[in-house]
N, C-alpha and C positions, 0 to 999 in steps of 0.2 A: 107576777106569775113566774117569770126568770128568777127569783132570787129565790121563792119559799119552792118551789121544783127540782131547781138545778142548784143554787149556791150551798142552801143551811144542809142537804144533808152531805155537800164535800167539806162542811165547816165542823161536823160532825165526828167524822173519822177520827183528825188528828187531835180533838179537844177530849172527846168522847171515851173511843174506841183505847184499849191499851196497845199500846205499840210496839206488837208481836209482829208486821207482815215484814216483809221485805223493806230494803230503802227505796226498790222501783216502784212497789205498788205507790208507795207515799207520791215520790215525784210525778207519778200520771196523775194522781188526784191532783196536787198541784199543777201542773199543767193545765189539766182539762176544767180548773176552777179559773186559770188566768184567761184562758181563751174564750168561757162562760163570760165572764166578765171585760172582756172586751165586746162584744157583742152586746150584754145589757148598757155600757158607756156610748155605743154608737144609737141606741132603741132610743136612748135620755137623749144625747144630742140633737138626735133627728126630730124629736118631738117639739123640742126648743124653739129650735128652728122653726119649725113649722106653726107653733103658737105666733112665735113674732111675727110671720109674715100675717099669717092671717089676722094677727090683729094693726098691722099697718094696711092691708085693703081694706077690712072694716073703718078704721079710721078715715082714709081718703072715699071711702062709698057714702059715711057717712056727713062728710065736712060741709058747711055752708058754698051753696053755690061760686058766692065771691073769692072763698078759701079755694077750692077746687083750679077755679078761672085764673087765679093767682099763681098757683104752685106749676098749671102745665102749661103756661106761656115764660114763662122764666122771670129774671127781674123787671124790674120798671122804672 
């Protein structure tokens, strides 16, 4: 949603558009595509994250009793 929203039409201007405006206009497009995009790289991280963990409690929810008994008393 982040990228087809906010990125392709700033990817737009400078591919697109003939390049009559200013240099400012350019560089706020720029800008406001790098900080777009630091925010879509923290959404993807965070999700990451969040898949592994929940698939490492899935894992330990699902483990064999013996495996479970094993892992939270420590070695043996």
């Amino acid at each position: 949603m982040i990228t087809f929203r906010f990125h392709f039409p700033r990817n737009r201007i400078p591919l697109e558009d003939p390049l009559t405006r200013p240099a400012a206009y350019y560089h706020q497009v720029v800008t406001e595509w790098a900080a777009g995009n630091s925010i879509r790289l923290a959404v993807i991280v965070t999700a990451i994250v969040l898949v592994a963990v929940s698939m490492i409690r899935i894992a330990r929810d699902t483990a064999p009793k013996e495996l479970r008994d094993f892992n939270t008393s420590g070695a043996r």
